[in-house]
C-alpha positions in Angstrom: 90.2 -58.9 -81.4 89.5 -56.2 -78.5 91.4 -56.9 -75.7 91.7 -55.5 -72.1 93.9 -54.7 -69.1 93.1 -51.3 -67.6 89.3 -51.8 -65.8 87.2 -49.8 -63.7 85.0 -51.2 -61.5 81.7 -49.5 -60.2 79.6 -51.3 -57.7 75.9 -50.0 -56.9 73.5 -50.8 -54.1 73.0 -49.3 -51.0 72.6 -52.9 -49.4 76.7 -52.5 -49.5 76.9 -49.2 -48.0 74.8 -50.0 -45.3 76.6 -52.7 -43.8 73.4 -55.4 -45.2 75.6 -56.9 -47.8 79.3 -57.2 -48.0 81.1 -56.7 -51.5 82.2 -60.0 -52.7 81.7 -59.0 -56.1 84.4 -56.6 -55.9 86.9 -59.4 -53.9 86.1 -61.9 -56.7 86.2 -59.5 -59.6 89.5 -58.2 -58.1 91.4 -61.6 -58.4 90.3 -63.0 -61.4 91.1 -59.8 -63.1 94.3 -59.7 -62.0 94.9 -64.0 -62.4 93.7 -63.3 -66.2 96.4 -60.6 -66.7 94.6 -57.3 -66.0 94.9 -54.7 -63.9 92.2 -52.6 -61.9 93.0 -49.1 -61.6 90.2 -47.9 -59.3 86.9 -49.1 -58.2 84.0 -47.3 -55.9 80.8 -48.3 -54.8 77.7 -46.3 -54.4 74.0 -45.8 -53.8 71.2 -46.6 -56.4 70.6 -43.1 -57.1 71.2 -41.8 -60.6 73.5 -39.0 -59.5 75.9 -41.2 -57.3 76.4 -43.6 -60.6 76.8 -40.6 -63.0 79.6 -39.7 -60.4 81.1 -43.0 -60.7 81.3 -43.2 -64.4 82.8 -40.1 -64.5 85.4 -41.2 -62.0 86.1 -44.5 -63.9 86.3 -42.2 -67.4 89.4 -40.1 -65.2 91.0 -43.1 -65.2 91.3 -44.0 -68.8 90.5 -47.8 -68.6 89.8 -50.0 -71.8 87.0 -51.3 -69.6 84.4 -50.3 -67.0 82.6 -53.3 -65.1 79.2 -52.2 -63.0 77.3 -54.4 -60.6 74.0 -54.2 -59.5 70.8 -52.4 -60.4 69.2 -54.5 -63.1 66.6 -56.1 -61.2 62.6 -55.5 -61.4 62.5 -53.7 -58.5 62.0 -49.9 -58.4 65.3 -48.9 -57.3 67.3 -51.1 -60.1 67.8 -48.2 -62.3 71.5 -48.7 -63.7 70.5 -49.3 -66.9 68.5 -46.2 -67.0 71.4 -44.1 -65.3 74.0 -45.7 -67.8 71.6 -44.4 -70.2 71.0 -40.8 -69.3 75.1 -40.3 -68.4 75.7 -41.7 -72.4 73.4 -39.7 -73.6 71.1 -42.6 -75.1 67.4 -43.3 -75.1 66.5 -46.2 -72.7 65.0 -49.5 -75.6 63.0 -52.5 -75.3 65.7 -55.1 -76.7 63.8 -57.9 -78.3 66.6 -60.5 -77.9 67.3 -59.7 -74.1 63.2 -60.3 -73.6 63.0 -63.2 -76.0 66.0 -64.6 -73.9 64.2 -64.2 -70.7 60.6 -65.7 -71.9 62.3 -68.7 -73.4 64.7 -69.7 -70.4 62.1 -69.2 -68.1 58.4 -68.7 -69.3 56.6 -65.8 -67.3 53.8 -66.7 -65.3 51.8 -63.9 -64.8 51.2 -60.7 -66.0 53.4 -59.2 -63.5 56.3 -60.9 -64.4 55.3 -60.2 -68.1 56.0 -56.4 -67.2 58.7 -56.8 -65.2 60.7 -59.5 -68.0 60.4 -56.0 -70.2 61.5 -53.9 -67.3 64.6 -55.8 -67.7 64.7 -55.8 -71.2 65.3 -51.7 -71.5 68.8 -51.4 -72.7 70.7 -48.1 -73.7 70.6 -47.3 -77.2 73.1 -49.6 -79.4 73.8 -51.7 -76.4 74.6 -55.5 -76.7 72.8 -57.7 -74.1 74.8 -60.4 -72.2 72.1 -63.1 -71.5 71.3 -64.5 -68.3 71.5 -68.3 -67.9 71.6 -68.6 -64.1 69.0 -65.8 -62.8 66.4 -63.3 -65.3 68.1 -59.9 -65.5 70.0 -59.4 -68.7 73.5 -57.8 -68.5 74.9 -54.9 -71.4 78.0 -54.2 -73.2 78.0 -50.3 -74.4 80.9 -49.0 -76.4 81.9 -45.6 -75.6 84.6 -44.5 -77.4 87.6 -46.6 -76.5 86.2 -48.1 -73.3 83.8 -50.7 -73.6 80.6 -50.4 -70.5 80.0 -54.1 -69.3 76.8 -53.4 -67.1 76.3 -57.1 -65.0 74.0 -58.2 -62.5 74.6 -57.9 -58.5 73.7 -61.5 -57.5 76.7 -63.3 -57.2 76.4 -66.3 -59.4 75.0 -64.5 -61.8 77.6 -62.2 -62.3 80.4 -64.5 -62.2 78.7 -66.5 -64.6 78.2 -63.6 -66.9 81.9 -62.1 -66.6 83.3 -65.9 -67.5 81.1 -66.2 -70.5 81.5 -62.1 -71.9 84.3 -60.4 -70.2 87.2 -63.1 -69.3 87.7 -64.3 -72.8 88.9 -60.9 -73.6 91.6 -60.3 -70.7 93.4 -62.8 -72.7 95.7 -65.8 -71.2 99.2 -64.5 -70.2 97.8 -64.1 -66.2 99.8 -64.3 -62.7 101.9 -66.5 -61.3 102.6 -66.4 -57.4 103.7 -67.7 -54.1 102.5 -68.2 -50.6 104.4 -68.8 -47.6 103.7 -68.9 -43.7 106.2 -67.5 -41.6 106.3 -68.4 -37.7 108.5 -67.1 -34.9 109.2 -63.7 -36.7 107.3 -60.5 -36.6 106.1 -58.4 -39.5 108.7 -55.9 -38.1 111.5 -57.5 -38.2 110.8 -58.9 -42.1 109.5 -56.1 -43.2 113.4 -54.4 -44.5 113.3 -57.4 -46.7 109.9 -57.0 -47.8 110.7 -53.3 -48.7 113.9 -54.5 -50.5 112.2 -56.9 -52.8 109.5 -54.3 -53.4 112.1 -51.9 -54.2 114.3 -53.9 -56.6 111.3 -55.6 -58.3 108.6 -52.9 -59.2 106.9 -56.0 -61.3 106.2 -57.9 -58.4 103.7 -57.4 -56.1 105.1 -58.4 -52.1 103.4 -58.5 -48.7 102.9 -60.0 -45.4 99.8 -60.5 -43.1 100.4 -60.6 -39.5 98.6 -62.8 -37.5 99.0 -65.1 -34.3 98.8 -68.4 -33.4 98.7 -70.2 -30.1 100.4 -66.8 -29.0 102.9 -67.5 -31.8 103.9 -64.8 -34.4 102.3 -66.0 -38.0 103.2 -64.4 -41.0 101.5 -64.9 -44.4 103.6 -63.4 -47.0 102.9 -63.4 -50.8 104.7 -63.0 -53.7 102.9 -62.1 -56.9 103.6 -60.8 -60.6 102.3 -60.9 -63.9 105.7 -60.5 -65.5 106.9 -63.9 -67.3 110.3 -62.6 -66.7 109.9 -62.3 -62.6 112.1 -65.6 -60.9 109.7 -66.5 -58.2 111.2 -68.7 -56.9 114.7 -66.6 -56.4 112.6 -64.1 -54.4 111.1 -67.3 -52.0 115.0 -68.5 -51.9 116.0 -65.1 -50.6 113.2 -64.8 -47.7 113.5 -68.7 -47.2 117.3 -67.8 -46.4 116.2 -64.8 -44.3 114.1 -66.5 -41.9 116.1 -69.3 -41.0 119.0 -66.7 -40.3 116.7 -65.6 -37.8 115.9 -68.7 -36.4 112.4 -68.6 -38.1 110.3 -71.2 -39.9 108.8 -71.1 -43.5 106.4 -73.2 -44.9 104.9 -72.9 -48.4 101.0 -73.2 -48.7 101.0 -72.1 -52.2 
């Protein structure tokens, strides 16, 4: 069975670069890539404009993933065009895929002619793609092999796209995931943790570390986390150790997580 770790992900709209939408997709994407056991090793975000994705999956390709994850773009609308631009950067002819349509017409029958033309809109797939159906909005999703990365091309609305990554993508990041620990820390400053911090990171390169500085009722609050993916990483020897650093220091720790 293919299986991933390494992914790229690319995601497109302008709404994001304008300040109209925030990127959630990339937050959620982000932490349940990395829960699952895999690692993203770059993501960008870009206009709807064929060049700007072109340059993106050119940027993901430099990074040798297993997988490349886009959002965004499949919509009716006239500037949801990544299908076409995934298209044109493979190389591929743009094709009406009867199961994505048939998908479409059955979930939700259209009710004009409009939405007729605009069901087959979203039905153009690249060459030899694999459509990912829709079961919570309209626009079909992809997977594209291209060479030993695999293209999974999924929608920008939200609950779509999580929806479509559990069903398609998850299954293949496979089960061994992350494990991790997280801590408040009041009365100290980041400063005066943070040669500790730099220790642990130093002596265990397979865990991720860090604090978050914040304040409460004009009180020094520290929310540090402890993270790895490693089976072999003692947790909760690392907590022990910062547990004993605070109270030295006349701190106070309490575990959230």
């Amino acid at each position: 069975m293919y299986m991933i770790r390494r992914v790229f992900i690319i995601n497109i709209g302008t709404e994001l670069l304008i300040g109209r939408t925030l990127n959630g997709n990339l937050l959620w994407l982000g932490s349940r890539i990395y829960e699952r056991g895999g690692e993203v090793v770059g993501s960008i975000t870009v206009h709807d404009r064929y060049d700007d994705i072109h340059y993106a999956l050119g940027c993901a390709m430099a990074r040798s993933p297993e997988a490349i994850i886009t959002t965004g773009g499949l919509g009716p609308t006239y500037d949801d065009i990544t299908m076409d631009a995934v298209a044109r950067w493979l190389g591929r002819k743009l094709v009406l895929n009867p199961d994505a349509l048939d998908f479409m017409q059955r979930l939700r029958p259209p009710v004009s002619e409009d939405s007729k033309k605009a069901y087959e809109k979203m039905a153009m797939l690249p060459e030899g793609a694999i459509p990912l159906f829709n079961y919570v909005g309209a626009a079909p999703g992809a997977i594209i092999s291209y060479g030993e990365t695999r293209i999974f091309v999924l929608p920008g609305v939200p609950s779509e796209m999580r929806d479509m990554f559990q069903r398609y993508v998850e299954p293949l990041l496979g089960s061994y995931g992350a494990k991790g620990i997280v801590s408040l820390i009041r009365g100290i400053y980041e400063a005066q943790i943070s040669p500790l911090i730099a220790k642990i990171a130093r002596e265990h390169p397979e865990v991720y570390i860090k604090s978050h500085p914040g304040m409460e009722a004009g009180r020094s609050v520290l929310r540090v986390e402890i993270w790895t993916q490693s089976v072999n990483a003692d947790l909760e020897k690392l907590y022990k150790e910062v547990e004993k650093y605070v109270r030295a220091h006349d701190g106070e720790i309490e575990r959230i997580a």
